[in-house]
N, C-alpha and C positions, 0 to 999 in steps of 0.2 A: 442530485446526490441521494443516494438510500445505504441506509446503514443494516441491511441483511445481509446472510452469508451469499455467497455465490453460491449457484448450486452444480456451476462444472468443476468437478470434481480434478479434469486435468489440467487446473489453473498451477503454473511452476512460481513459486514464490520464493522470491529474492530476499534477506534479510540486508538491511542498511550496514554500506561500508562503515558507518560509523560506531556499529557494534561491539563492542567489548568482549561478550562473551560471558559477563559478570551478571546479566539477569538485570541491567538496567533499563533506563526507559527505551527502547527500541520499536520501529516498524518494521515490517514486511511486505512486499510491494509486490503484485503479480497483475503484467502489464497485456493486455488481447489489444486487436488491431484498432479496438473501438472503445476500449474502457478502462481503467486503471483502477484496483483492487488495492487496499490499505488495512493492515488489521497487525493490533499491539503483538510482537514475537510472543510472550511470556501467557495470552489466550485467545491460541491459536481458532479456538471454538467458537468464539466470542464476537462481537459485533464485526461486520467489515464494510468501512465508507467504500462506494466507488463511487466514483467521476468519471465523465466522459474525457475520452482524450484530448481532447479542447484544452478542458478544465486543466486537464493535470500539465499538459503543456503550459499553460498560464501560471501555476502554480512552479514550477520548477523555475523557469523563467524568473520568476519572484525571486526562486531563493538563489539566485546567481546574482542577479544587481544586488543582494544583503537586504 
């Protein structure tokens, strides 16, 4: 996992259906064949975890069983 920015530039980033709209806590997801990119909506500049698609496969997996 490393918490720097991407530096491809033509990463398409998805905001979480669970957005409001209201400037609350939200992510932004932007997903390559090999990596999955995580950075807070509200600073878009600002640190972004990636994971390998493993991981994030693991992780979404997580949050379906609750």
């Amino acid at each position: 996992m490393t918490t720097t920015a991407p530096t491809d530039r033509a990463l398409v980033w998805h905001t979480s259906s669970y957005s409001n709209g209201a400037g609350g806590e939200c992510v932004e997801c932007a997903i390559t064949p090999t990596l999955a990119h995580v950075r807070d909506t509200k600073k878009v500049g600002g640190p972004v975890v990636t994971v390998t698609g493993s991981a994030w496969g693991v992780f979404l997996q997580a949050l379906k069983r609750g």
